[in-house]
Short mmCIF file of the C-alpha atoms (twelve columns), coordinates in Angstrom:
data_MODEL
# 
_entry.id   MODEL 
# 
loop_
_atom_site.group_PDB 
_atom_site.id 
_atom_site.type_symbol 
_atom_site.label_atom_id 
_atom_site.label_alt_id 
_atom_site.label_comp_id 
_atom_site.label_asym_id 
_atom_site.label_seq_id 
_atom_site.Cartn_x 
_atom_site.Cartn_y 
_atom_site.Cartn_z 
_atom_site.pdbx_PDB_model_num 
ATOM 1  C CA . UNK A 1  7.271   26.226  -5.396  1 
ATOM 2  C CA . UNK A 2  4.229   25.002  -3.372  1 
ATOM 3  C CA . UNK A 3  5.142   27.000  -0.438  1 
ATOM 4  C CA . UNK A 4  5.603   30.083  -2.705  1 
ATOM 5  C CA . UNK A 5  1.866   29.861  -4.183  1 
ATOM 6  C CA . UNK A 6  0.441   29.517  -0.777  1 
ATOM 7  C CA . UNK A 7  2.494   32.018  0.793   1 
ATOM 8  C CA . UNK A 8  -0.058  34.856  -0.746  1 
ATOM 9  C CA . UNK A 9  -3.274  33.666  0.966   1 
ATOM 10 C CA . UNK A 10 -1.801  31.742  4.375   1 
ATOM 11 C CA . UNK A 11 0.542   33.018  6.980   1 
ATOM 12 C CA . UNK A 12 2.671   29.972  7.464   1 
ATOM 13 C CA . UNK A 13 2.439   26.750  4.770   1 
ATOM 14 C CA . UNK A 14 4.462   23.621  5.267   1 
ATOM 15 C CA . UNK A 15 4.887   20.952  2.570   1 
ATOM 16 C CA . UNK A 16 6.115   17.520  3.152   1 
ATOM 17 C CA . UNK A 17 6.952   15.003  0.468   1 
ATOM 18 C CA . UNK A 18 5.582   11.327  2.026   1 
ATOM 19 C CA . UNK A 19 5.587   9.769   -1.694  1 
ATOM 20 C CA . UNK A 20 7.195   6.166   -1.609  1 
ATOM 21 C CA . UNK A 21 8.853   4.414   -4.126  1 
ATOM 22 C CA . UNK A 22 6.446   1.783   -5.960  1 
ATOM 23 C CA . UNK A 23 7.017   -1.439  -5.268  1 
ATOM 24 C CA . UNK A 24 5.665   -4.769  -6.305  1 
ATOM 25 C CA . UNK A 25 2.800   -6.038  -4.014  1 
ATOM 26 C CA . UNK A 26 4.448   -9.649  -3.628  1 
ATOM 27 C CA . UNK A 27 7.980   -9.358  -3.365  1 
ATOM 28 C CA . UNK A 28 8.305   -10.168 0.146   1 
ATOM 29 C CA . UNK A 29 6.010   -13.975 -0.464  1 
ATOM 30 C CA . UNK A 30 8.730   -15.915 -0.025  1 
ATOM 31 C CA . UNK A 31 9.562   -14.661 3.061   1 
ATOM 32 C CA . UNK A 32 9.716   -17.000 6.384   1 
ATOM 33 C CA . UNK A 33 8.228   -14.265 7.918   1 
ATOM 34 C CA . UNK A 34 4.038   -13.758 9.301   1 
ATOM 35 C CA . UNK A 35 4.184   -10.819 6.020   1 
ATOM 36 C CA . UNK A 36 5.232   -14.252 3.754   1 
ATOM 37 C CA . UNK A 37 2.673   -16.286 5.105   1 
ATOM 38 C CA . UNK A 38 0.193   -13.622 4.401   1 
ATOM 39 C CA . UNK A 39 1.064   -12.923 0.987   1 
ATOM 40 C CA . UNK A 40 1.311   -16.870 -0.186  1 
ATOM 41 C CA . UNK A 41 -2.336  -17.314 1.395   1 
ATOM 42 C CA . UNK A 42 -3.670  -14.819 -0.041  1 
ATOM 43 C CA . UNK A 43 -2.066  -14.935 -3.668  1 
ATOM 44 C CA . UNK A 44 -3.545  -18.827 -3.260  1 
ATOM 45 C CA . UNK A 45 -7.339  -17.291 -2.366  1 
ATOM 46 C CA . UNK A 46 -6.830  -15.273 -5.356  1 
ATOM 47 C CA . UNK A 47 -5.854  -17.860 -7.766  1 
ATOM 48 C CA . UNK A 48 -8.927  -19.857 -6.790  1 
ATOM 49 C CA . UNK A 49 -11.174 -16.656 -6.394  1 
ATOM 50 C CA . UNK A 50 -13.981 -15.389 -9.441  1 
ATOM 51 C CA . UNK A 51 -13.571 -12.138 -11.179 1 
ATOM 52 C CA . UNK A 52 -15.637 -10.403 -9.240  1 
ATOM 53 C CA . UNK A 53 -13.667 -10.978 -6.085  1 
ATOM 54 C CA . UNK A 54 -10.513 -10.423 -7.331  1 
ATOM 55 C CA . UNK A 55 -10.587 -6.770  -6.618  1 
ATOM 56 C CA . UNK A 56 -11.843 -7.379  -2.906  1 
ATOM 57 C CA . UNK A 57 -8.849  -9.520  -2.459  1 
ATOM 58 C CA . UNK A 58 -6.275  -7.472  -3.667  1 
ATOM 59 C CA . UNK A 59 -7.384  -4.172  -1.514  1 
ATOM 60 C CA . UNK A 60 -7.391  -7.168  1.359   1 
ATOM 61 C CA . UNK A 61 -3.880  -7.667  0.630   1 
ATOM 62 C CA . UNK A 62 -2.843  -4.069  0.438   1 
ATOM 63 C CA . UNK A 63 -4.458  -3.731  3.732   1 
ATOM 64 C CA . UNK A 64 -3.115  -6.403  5.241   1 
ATOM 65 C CA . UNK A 65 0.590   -5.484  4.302   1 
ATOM 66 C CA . UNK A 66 -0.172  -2.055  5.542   1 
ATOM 67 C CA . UNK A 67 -1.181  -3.173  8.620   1 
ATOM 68 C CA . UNK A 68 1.959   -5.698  9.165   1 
ATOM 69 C CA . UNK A 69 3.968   -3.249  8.051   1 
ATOM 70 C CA . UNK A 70 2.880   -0.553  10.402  1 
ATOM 71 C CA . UNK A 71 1.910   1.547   7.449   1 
ATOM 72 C CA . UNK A 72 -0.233  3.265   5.469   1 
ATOM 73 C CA . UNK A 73 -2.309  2.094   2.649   1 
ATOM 74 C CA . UNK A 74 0.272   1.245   -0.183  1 
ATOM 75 C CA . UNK A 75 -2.045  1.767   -3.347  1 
ATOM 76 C CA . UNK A 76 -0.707  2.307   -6.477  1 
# 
């Protein structure tokens, strides 16, 4: 469908699906792995952390999984 509708104004159009299935942000904690470690440090910063750097934190986290993970940013 996508292809279709650009298929009027471009000479070639290519779609490609990279959605990923939502998943929760600290399912791997437990882990004995560097990713666990990660996770149970940071989900400890975050109980102890204020309001207003709450939201810091959990893009830091996001980040940080991305990065372990050889990823892309994994925002909701």
């Amino acid at each position: 469908p996508l292809e279709a509708l650009a298929a009027g104004c471009c000479w070639s159009a290519q779609v490609r699906d990279r959605t990923r299935v939502r998943r929760d942000l600290w399912d791997r904690a437990e882990e004995d792995t560097l990713t666990g470690l990660f996770l149970r440090t940071m989900r400890a910063r975050l109980s102890a952390a204020g309001p207003e750097e709450r939201e810091t934190l959990e893009l830091a986290v996001r980040f940080g999984l991305a990065a372990l993970e050889h990823g892309e940013d994994c925002r909701p």
